[in-house]
Residue frames as a rotation matrix with the C-alpha (Angstrom) as fourth column:
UNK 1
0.840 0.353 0.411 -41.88
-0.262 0.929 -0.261 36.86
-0.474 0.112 0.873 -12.13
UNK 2
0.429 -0.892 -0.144 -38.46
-0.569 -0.143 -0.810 37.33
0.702 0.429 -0.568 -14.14
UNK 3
0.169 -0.226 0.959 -36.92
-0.904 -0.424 0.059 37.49
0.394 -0.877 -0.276 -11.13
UNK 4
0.323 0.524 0.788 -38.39
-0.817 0.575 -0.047 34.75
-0.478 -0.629 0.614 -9.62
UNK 5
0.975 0.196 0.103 -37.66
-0.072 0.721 -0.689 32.53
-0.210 0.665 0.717 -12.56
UNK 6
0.576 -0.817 -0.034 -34.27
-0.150 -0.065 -0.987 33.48
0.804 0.573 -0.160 -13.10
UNK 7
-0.019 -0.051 0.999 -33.71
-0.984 0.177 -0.010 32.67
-0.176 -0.983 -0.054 -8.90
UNK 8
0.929 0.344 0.135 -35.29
-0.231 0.825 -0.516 29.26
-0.289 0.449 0.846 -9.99
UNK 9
0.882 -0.357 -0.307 -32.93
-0.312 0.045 -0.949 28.81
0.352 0.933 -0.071 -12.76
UNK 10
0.257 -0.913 0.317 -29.88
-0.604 -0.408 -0.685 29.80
0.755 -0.016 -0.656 -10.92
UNK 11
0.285 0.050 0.957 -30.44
-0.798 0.566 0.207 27.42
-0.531 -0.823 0.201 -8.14
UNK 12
0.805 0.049 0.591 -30.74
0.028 0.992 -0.120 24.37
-0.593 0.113 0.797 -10.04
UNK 13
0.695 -0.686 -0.217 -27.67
-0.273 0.027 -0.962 25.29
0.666 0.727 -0.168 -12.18
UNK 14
0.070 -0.464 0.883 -25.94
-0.898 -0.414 -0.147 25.71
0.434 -0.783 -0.446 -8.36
UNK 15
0.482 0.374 0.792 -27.25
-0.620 0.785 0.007 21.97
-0.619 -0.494 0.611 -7.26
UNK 16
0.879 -0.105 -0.465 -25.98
-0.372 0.461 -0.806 20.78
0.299 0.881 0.366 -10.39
UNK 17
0.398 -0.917 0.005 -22.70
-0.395 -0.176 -0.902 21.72
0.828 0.357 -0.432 -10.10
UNK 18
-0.162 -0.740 0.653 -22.24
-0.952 -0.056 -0.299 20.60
0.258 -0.670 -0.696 -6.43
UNK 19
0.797 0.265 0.543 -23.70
-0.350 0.935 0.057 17.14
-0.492 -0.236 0.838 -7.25
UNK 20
0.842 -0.483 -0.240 -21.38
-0.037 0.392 -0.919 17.08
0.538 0.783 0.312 -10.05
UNK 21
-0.177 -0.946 0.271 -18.17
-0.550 -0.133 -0.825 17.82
0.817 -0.294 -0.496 -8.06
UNK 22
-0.054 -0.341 0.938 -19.23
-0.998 0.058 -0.037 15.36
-0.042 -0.938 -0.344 -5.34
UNK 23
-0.678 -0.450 -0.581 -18.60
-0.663 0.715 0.221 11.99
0.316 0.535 -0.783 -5.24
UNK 24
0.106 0.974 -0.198 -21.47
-0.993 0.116 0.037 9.77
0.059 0.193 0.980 -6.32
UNK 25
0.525 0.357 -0.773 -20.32
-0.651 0.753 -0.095 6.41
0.548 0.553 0.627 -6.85
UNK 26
0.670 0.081 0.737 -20.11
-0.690 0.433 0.580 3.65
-0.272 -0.898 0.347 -4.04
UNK 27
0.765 -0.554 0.327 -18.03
0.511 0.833 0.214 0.16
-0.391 0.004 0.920 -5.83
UNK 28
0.660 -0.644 -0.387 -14.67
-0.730 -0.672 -0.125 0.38
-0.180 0.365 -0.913 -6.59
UNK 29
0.795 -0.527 0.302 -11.90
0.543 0.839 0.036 -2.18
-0.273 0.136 0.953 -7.88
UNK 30
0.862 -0.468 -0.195 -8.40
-0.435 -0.880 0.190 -0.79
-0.261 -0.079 -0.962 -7.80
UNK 31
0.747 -0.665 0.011 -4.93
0.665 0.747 -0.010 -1.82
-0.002 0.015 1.000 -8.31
UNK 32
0.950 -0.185 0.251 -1.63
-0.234 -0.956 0.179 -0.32
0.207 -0.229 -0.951 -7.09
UNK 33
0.673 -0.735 0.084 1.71
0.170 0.044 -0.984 0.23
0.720 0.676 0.155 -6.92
UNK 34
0.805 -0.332 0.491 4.60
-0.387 -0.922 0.012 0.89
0.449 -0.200 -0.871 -4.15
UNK 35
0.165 -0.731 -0.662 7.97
0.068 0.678 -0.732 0.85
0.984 0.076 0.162 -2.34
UNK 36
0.965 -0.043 -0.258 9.01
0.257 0.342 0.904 -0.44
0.049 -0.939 0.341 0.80
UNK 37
0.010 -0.827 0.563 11.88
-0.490 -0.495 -0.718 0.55
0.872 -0.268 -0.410 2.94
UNK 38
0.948 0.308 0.082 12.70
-0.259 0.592 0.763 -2.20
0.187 -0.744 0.641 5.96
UNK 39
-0.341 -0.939 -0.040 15.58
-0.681 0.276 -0.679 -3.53
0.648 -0.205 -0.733 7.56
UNK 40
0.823 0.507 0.256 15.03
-0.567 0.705 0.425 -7.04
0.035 -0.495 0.868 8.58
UNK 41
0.497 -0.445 0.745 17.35
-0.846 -0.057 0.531 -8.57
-0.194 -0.894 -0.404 11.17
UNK 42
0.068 -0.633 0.771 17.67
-0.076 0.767 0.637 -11.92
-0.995 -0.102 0.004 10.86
UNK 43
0.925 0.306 0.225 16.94
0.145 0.266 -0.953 -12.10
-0.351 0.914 0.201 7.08
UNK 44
0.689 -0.698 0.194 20.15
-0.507 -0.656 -0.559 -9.97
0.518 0.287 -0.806 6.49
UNK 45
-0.118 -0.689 0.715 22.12
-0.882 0.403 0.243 -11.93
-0.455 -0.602 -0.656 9.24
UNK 46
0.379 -0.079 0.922 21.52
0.075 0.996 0.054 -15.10
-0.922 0.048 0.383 7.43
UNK 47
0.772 -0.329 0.543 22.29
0.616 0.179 -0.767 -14.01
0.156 0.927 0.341 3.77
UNK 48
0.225 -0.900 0.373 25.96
-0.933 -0.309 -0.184 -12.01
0.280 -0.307 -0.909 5.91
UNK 49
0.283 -0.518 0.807 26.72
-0.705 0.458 0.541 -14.93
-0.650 -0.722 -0.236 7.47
UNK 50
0.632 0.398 0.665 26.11
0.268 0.693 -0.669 -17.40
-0.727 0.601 0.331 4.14
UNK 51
0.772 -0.466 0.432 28.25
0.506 0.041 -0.862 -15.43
0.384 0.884 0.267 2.02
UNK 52
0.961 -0.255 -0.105 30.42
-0.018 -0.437 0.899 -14.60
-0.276 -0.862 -0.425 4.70
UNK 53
0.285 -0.784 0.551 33.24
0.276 0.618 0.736 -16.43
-0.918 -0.058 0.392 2.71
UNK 54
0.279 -0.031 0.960 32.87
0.960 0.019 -0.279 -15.00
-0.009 0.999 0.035 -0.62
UNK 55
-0.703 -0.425 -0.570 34.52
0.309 -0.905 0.294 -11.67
-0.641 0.031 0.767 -2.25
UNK 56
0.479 0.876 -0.048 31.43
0.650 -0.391 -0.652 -9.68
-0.590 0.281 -0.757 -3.15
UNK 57
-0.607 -0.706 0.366 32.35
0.749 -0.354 0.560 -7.63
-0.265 0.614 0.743 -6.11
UNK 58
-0.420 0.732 0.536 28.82
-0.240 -0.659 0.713 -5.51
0.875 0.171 0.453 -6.71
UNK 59
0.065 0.949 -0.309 26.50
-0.052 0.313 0.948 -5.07
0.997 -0.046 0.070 -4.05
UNK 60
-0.592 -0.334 0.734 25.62
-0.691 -0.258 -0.675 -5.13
0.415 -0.907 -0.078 -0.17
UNK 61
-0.898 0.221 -0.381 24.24
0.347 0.887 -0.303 -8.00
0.271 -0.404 -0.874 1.83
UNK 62
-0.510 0.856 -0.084 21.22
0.023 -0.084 -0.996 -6.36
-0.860 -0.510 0.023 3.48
UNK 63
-0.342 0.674 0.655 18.00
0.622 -0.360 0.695 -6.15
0.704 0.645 -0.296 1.93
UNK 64
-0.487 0.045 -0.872 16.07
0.533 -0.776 -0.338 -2.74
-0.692 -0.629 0.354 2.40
UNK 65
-0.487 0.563 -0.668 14.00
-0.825 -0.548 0.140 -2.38
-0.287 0.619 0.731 -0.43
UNK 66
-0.612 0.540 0.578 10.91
0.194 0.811 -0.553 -3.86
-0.767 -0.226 -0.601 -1.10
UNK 67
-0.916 0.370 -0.158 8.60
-0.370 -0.621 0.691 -3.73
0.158 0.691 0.706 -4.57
UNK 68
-0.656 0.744 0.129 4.65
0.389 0.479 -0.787 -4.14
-0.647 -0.466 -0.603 -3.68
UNK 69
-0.698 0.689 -0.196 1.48
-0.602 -0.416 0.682 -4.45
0.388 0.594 0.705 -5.90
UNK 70
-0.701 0.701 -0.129 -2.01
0.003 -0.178 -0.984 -4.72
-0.713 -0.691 0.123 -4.72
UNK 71
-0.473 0.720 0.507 -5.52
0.379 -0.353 0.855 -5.03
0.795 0.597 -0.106 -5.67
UNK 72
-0.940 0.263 -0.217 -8.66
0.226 0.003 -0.974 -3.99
-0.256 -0.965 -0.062 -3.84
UNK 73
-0.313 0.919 0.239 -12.31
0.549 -0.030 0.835 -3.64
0.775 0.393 -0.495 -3.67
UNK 74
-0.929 -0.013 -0.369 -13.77
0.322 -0.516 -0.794 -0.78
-0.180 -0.857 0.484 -1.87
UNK 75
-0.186 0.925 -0.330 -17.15
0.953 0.252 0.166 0.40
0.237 -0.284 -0.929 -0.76
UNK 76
-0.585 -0.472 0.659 -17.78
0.647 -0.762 0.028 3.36
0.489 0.443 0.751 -0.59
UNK 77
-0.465 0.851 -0.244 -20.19
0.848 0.349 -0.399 4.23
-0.254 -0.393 -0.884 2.36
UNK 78
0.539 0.823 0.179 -20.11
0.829 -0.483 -0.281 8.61
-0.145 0.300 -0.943 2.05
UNK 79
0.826 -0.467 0.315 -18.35
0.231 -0.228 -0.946 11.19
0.513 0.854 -0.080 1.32
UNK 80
0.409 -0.629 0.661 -16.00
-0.856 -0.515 0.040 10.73
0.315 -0.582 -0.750 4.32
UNK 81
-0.088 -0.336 0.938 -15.75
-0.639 0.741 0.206 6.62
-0.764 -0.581 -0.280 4.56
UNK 82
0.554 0.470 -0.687 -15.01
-0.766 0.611 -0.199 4.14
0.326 0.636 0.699 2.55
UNK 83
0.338 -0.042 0.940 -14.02
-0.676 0.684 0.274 0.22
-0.655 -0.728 0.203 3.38
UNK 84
0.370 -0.425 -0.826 -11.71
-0.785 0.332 -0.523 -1.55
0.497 0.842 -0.211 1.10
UNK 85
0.567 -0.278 0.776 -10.37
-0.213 0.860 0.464 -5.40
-0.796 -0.428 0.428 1.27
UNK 86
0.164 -0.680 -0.715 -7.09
-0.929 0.137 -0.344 -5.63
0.332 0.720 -0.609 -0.71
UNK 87
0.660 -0.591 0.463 -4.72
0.687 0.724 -0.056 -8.89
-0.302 0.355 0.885 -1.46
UNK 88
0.384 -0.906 -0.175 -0.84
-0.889 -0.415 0.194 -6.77
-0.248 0.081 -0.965 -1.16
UNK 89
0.642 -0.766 -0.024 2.22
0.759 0.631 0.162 -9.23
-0.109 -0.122 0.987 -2.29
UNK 90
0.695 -0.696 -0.181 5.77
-0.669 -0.718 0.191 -7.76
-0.263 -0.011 -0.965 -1.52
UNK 91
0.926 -0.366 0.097 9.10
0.378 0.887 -0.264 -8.87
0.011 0.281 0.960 -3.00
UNK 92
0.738 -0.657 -0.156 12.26
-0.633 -0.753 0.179 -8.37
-0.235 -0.033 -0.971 -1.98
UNK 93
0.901 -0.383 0.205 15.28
0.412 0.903 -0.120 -9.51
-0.139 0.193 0.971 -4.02
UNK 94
0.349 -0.918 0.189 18.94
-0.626 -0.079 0.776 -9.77
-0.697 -0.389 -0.602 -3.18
UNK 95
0.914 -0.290 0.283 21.27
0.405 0.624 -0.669 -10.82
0.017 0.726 0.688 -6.11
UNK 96
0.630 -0.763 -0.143 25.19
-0.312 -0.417 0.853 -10.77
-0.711 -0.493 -0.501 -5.29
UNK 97
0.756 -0.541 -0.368 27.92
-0.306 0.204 -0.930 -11.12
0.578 0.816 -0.011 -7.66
UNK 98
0.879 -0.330 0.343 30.21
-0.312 0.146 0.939 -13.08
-0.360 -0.933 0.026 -6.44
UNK 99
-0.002 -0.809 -0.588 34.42
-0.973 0.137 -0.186 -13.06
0.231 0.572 -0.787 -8.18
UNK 100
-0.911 -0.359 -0.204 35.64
-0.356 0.933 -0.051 -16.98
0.208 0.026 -0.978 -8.79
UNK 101
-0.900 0.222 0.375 31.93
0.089 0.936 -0.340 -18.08
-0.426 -0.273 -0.863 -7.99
UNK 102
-0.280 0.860 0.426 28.26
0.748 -0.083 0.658 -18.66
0.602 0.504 -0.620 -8.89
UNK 103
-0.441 0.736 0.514 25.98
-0.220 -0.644 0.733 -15.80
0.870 0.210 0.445 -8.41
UNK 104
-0.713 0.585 -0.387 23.98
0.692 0.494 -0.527 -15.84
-0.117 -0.643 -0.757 -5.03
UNK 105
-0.385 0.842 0.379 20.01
-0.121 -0.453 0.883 -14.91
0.915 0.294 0.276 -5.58
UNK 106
-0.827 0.357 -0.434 17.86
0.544 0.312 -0.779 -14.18
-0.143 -0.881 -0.452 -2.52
UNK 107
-0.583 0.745 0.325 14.20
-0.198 -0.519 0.832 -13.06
0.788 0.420 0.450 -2.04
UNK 108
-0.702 0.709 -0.065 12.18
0.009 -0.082 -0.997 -12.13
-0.712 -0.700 0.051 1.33
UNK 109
-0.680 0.716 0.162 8.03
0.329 0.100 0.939 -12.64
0.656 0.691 -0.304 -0.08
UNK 110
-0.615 0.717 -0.327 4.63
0.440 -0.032 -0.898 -11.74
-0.654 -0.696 -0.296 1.66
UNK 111
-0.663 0.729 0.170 1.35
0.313 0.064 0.948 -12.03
0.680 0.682 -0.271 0.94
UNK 112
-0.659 0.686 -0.308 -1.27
0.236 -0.201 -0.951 -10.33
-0.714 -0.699 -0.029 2.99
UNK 113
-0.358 0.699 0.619 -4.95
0.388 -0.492 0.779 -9.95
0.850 0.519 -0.095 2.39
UNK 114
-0.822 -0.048 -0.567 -6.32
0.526 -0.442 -0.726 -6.89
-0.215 -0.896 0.389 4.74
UNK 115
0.315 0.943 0.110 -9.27
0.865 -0.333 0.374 -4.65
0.389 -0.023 -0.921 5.63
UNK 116
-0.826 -0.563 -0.022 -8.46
0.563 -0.827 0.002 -0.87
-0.019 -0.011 1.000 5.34
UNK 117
0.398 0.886 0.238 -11.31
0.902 -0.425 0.076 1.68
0.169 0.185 -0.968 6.22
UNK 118
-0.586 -0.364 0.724 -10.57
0.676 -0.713 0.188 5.17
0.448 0.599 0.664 5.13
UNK 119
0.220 0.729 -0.649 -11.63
0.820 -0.498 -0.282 8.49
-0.529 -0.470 -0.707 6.54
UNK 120
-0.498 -0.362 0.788 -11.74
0.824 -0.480 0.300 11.31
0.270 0.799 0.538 4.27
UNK 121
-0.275 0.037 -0.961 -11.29
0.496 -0.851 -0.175 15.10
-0.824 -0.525 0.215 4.94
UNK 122
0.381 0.125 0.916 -12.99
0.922 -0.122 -0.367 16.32
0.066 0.985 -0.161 2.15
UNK 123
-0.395 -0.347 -0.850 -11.25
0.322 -0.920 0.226 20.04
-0.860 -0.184 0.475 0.57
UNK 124
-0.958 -0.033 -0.286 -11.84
-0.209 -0.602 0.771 22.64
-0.197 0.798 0.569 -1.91
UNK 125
-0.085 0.993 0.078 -15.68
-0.928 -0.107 0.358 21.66
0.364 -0.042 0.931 -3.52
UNK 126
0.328 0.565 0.757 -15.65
-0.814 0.576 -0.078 18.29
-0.480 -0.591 0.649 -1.79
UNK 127
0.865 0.185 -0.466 -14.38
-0.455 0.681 -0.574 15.96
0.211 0.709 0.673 -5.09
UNK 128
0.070 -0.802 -0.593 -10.75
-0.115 0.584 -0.804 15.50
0.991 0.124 -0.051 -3.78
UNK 129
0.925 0.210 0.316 -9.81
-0.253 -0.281 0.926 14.96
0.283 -0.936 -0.207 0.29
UNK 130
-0.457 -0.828 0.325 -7.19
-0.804 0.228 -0.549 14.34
0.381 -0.512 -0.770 2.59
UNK 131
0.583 0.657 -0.478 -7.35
-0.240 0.702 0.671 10.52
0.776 -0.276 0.566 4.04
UNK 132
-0.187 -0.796 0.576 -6.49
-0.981 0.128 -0.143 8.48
0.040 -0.592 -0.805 7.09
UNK 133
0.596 0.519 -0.613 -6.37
-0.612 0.788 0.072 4.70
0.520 0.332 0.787 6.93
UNK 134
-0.408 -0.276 0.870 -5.67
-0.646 0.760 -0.062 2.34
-0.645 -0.588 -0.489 10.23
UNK 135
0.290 0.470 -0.834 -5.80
-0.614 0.760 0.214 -1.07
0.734 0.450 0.509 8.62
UNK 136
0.292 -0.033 0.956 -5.86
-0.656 0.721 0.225 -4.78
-0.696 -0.692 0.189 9.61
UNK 137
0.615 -0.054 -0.786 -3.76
-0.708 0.402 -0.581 -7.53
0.348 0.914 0.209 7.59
UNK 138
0.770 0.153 0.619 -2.87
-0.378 0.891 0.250 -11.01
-0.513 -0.427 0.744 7.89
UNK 139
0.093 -0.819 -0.566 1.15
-0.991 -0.023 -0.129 -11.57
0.093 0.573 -0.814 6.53
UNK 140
0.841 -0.224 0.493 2.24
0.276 0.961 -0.035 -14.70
-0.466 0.166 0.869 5.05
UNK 141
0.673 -0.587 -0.451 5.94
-0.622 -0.778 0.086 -14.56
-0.401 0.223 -0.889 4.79
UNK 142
0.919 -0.229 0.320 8.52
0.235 0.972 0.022 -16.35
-0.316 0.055 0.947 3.47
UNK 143
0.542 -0.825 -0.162 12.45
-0.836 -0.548 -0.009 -16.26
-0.081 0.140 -0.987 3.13
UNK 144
-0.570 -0.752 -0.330 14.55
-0.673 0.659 -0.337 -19.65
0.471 0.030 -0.881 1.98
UNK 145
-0.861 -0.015 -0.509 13.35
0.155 0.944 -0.290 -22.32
0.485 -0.328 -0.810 4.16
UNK 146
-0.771 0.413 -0.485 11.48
0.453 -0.178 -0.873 -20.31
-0.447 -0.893 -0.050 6.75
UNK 147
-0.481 0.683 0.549 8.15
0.306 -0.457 0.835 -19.39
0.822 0.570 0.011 6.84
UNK 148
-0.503 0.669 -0.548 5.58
0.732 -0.007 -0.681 -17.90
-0.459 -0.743 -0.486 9.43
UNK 149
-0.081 0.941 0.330 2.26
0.452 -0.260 0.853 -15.88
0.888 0.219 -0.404 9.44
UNK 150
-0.537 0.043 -0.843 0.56
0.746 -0.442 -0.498 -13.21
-0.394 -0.896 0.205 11.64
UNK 151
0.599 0.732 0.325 -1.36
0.798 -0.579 -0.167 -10.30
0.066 0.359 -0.931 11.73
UNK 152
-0.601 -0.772 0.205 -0.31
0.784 -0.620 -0.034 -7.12
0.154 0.140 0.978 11.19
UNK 153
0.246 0.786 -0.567 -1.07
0.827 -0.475 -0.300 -3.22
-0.505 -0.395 -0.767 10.89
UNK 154
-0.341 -0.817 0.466 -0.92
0.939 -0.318 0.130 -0.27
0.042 0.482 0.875 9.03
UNK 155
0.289 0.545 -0.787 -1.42
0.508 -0.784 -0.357 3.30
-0.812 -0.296 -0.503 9.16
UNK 156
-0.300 -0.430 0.852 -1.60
0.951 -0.063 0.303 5.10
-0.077 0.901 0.427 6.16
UNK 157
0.110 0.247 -0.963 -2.18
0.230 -0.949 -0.217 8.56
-0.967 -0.198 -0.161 5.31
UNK 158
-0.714 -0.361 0.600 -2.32
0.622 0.067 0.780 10.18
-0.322 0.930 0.177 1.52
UNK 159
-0.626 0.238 -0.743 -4.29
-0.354 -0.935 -0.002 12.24
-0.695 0.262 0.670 -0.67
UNK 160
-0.032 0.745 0.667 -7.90
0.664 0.514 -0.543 11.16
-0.747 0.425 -0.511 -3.18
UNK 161
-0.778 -0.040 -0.627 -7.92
-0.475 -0.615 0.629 12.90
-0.410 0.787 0.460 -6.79
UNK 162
-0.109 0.760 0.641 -10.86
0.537 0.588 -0.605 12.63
-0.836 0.278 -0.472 -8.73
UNK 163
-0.670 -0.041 -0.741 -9.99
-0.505 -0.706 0.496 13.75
-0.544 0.707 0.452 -12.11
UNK 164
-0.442 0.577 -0.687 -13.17
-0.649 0.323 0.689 12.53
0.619 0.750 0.232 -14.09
UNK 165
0.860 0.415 -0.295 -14.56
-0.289 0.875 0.389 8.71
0.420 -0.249 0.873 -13.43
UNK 166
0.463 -0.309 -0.831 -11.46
0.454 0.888 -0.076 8.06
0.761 -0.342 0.551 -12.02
UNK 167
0.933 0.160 0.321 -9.58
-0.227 -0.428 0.875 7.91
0.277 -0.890 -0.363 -8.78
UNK 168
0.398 -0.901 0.175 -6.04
-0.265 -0.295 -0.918 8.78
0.878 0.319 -0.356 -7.83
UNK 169
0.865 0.179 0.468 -4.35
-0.275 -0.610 0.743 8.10
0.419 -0.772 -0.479 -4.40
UNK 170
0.013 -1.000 -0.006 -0.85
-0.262 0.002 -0.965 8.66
0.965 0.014 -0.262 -3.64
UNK 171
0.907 0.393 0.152 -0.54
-0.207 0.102 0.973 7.56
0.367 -0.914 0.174 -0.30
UNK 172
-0.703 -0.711 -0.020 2.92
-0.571 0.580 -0.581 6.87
0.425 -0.397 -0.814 2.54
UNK 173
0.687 0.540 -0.486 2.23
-0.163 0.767 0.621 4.13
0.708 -0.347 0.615 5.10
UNK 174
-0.373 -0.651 0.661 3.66
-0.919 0.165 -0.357 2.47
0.123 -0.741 -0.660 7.92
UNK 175
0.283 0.231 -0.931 3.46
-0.174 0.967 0.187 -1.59
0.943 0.109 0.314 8.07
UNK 176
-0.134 -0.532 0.836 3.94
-0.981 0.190 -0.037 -3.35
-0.140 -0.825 -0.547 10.90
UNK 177
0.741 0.343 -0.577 4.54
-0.552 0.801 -0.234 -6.94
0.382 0.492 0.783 9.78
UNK 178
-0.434 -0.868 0.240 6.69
-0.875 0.342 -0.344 -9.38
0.216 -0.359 -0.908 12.14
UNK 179
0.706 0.579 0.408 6.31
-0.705 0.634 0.318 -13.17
-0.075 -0.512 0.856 12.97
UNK 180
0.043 -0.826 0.561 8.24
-0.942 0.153 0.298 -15.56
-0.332 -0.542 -0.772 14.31
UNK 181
0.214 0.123 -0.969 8.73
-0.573 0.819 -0.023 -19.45
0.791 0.560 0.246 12.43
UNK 182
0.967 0.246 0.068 9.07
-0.221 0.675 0.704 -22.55
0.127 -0.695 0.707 14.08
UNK 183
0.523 -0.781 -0.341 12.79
0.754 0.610 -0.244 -22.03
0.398 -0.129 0.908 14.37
UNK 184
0.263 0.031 -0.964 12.63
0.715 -0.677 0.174 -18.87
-0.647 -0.735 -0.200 16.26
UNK 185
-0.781 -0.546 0.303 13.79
0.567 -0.415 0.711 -16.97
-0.262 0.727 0.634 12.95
UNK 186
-0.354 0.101 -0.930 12.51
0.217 -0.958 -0.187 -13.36
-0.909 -0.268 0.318 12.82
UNK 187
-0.320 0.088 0.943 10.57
0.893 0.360 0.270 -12.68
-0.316 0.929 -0.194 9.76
UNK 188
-0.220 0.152 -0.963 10.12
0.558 -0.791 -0.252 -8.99
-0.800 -0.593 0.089 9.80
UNK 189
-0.218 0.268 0.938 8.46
0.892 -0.335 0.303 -7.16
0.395 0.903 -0.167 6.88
UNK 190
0.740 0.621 -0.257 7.50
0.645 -0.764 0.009 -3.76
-0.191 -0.173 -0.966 9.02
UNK 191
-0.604 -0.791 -0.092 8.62
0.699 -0.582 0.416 -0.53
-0.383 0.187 0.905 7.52
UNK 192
-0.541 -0.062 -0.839 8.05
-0.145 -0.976 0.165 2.41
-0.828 0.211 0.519 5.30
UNK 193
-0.365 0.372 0.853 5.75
0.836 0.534 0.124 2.16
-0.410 0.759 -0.506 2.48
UNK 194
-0.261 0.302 -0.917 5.31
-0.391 -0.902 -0.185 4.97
-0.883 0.310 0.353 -0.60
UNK 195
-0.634 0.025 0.773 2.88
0.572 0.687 0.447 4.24
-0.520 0.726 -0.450 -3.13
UNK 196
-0.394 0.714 -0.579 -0.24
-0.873 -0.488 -0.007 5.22
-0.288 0.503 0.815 -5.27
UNK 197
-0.753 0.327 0.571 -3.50
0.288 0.944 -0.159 3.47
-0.591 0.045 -0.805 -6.15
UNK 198
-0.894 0.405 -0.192 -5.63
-0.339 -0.330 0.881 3.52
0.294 0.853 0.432 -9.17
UNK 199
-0.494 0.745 0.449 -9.48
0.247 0.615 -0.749 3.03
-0.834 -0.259 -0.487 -8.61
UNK 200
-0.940 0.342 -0.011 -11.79
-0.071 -0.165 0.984 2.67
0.335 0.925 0.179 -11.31
């Protein structure tokens, strides 16, 4: 009967521990943090051609770096899917110095709100995983005058920490974000994207 009891015992200590190390809770609300890497065409051909006349003293005409922050709400369905709907804005800004004149300031923008569902490889007892995440997102860009809008896509890929109540998740990406204004002018936001989100 020892035995028997101390079988008992050991079990439910065993259940404990692998409820504890797996992930229980379903809402999330996040907010995050990353950079972009792009090389948009015409943007860059319009702010070369604009200061085409001026002796740049600091600095190179393209833009190619982008800074992006992000919320999101995510669902959480089990311990291999969850379904998040963020709101991303990116900003990229371009400030030449320019000898004998004024200063020239530029800035490429977008705003996208998207639907990202997540598949998670859980590892080790199940609390952290490996993810993959095809999304769907809807770019509002803007650059000087021009503006246009479109859908878009990303594929993302990264890593889930669960150190406590919270949730960690470095993550790279790939954007695809292009649309065309009503003066045929290329708005192109698709590139590289290395970040990290915080869920709570």
């Amino acid at each position: 009967m020892v035995f028997s009891l101390s079988q008992t015992l050991s079990s439910q200590t065993n259940t404990k521990i692998e409820t504890e190390n797996k992930v229980t809770k379903h809402f999330y609300f996040g907010i995050g943090f990353g950079i972009g890497f792009f090389h948009p065409n015409d943007v860059n051909d319009y702010i070369k051609y604009y200061t085409n006349n001026y002796m740049i003293t600091s600095g190179v005409e393209d833009l190619f770096l982008n800074f992006v922050g992000r919320v999101s709400f995510t669902y959480r369905i089990n311990e291999t899917i969850d379904l998040s709907l963020i709101g991303e804005y990116a900003w990229a800004p371009k400030l030449i110095l320019v000898s004998g004149d004024d200063d020239e300031y530029f800035h490429f923008d977008r705003i996208s709100p998207g639907f990202i569902p997540k598949f998670h490889l859980p590892i080790g007892s199940g609390k952290h995983s490996i993810f993959f995440a095809p999304g769907l997102l809807y770019n509002f860009m803007k650059f000087e005058k021009y503006k246009a809008n479109g859908f878009g896509a990303r594929l993302e890929i990264g890593f889930s920490f669960n150190p406590g109540k919270k949730n960690i998740q470095p993550f790279v990406c790939y954007d695809f974000a292009k649309a065309i204004d009503d003066n045929e002018f290329e708005l192109n936001y698709s590139g590289i994207q290395i970040g990290v989100d915080f869920c709570f």
